[in-house]
Structure formats: C-alpha cells, structure tokens
C-alpha positions in Angstrom: -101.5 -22.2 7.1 -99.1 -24.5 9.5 -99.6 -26.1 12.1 -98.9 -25.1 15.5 -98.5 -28.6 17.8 -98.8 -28.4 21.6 -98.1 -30.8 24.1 -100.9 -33.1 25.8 -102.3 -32.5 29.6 -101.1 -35.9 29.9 -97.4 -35.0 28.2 -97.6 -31.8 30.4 -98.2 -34.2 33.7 -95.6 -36.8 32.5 -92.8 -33.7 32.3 -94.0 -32.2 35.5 -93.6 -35.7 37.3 -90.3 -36.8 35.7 -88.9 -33.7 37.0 -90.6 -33.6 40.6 -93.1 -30.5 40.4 -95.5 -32.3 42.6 -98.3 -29.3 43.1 -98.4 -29.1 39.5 -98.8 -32.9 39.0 -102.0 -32.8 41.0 -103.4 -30.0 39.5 -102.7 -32.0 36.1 -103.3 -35.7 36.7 -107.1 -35.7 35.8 -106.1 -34.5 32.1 -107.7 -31.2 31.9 -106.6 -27.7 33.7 -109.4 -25.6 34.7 -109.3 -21.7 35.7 -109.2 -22.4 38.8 -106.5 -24.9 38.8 -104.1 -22.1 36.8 -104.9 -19.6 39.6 -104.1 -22.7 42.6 -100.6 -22.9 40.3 -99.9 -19.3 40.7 -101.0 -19.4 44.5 -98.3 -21.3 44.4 -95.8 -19.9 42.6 -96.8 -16.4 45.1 -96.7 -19.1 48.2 -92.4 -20.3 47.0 -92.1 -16.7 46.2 -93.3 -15.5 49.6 -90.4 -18.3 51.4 -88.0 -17.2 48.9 -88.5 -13.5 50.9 -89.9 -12.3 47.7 -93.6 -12.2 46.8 -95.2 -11.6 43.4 -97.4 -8.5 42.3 -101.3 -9.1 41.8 -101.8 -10.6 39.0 -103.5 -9.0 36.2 -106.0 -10.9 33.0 -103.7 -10.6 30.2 -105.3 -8.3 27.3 -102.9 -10.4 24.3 -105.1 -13.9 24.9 -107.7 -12.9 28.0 -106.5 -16.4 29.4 -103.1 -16.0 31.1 -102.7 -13.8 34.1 -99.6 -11.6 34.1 -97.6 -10.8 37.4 -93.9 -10.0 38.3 -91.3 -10.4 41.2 -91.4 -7.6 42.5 -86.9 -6.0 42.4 -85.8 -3.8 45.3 -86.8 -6.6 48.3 -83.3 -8.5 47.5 -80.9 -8.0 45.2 -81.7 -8.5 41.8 -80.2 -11.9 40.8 -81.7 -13.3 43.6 -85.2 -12.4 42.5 -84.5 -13.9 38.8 -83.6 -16.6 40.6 -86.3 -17.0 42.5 -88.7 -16.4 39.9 -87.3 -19.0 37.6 -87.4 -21.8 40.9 -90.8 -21.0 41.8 -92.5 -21.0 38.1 -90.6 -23.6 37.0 -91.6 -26.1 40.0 -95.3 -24.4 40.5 -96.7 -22.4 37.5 -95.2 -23.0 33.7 -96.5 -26.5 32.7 -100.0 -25.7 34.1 -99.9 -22.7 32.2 -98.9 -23.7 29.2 -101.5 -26.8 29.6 -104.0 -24.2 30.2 -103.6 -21.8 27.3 -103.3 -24.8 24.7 -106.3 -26.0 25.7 -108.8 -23.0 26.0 -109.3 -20.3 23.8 -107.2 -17.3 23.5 -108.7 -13.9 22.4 -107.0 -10.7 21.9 -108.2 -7.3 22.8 -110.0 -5.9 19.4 -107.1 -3.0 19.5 -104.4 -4.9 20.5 -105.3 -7.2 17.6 -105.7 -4.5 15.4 -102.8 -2.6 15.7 -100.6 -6.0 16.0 -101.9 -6.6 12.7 -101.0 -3.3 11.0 -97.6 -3.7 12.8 -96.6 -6.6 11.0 -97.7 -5.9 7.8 -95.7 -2.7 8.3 -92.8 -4.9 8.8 -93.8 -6.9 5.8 -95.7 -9.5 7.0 -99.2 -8.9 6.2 -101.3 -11.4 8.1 -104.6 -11.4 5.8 -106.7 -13.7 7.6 -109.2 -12.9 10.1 -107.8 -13.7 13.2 -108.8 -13.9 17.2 -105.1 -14.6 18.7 -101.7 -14.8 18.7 -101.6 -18.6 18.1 -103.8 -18.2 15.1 -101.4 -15.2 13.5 -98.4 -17.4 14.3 -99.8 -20.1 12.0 -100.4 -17.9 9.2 -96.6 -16.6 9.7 -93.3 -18.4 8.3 -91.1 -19.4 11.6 -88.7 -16.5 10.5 -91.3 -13.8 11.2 -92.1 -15.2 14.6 -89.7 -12.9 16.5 -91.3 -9.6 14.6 -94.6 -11.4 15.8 -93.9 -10.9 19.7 -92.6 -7.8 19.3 -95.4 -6.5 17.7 -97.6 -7.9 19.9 -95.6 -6.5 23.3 -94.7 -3.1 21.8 -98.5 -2.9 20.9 -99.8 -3.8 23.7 -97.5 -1.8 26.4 -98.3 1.0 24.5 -102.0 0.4 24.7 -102.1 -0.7 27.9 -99.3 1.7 29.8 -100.5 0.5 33.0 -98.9 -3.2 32.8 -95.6 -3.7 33.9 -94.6 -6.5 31.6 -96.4 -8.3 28.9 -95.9 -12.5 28.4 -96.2 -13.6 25.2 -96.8 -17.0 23.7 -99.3 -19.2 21.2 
C-alpha cells in the first residue's frame, strides 16, 4: 500500500498567505478547518461570484467522500469564458486551499453503492482493488499512480449514473 502525503493546515495557510488569499488565511491560521469554516470559504467563493455578476448553484453534500460540497457557476448569465474565469478567480482566492485542508484532515466516506460499483468498475478495467475500503483516498493507495486516471473516472461515471440529479461530480483523495 503507498502512501498518499498531504499538505499541513499550516503549509495550506503558508500558500494561501504567500499568494494573498486573505479570507482563506483567517479561516486557516488556528491550524485546523472546521465544517463550518469550509462552508464560510464557499460563502465566499458565492459572495466574488455574485460581484463577478455570476453566482454559484446551492451547493450539494457530495455522495464520493460525504465531506466536500459540490456547486457550479451557473453558464447562460455571461458568456461562457467569462464564467470559467470567474470560477477559477473566486475558488482560487476563497475556496481551494480550505477545501483541500478540510478533506485531508477529516474523514471521507463513500456512498455504500457508489463504493461498490467503483470497485467492480475498476477491477473491470483490471485493477482489482481487494481491500476493504471506505473512500477514494484509501483506493488510491491501494492503486499504482498509472491507474489513477481509470480511478476518477470510475468514480464520476459511477456516481453520475447513480446520482442523475448532480450536475457535476469533483473528485479528489
């Protein structure tokens, strides 16, 4: 089994104040990233979408870990560069290091049919994962690097087609 490093709370903070992200260095300065600081980063993350004319949907719990919340920018308010560009200013400067603070330091969970059918997905593919497993990290780790990419399409392709009523799927362990 390999290991999967992450970075530190405090390497998270470092980044985010080397690079001027200032509402995501307070929510990361004590050293630990509650619930309820992830859902003050994508406040705001919505908040620089909403001056960038834009807005995100509601988000949703995400069924692949039960940790992350998904939401989109929502395409058709401005044209459709503009929105990626938006996105990518207003999670970069708000939302992904908290995030990715967040999920590496809390447990991740995967659906019990999501799981499932990830797993028979990538041992159809040829990657039988024969551990038992509760996430995506922990399948990952049982995984050589090259099978990664089969990994998180298995896991979206499962889970859209589980879960029909999400619009997108993020990925990550």
């Amino acid at each position: 089994m390999r290991e999967l490093v992450y970075q530190s709370v405090a390497e998270a903070e470092a980044e985010a104040r080397a690079n001027g992200w200032d509402s995501q260095v307070r929510l990361l300065e004590d050293g630990v990233v509650t619930a309820a600081e992830y859902e003050q980063a994508i406040d705001n993350t919505r908040a620089c979408a909403e001056r960038g004319a834009n807005g995100i949907t509601e988000p949703v719990l995400s069924p692949v870990d039960n940790l992350t919340l998904e939401f989109g920018f929502p395409i058709g308010a401005m044209a459709e560069e503009d929105v990626w560009a938006v996105s990518d200013d207003c999670s970069q400067q708000h939302l992904w290091t908290v995030q990715a603070a967040y999920v590496s330091t809390h447990d991740a969970v995967m659906d019990v049919d999501i799981r499932v059918d990830t797993l028979a997905c990538m041992a159809d593919h040829g990657h039988p994962i024969a551990a038992e497993v509760r996430n995506a990290r922990e399948m990952a780790s049982r995984i050589g690097r090259d099978a990664e990419s089969q990994l998180a399409e298995c896991i979206s392709d499962v889970t859209l087609r589980l879960r029909p009523e999400l619009e997108s799927i993020g990925v990550s362990w």
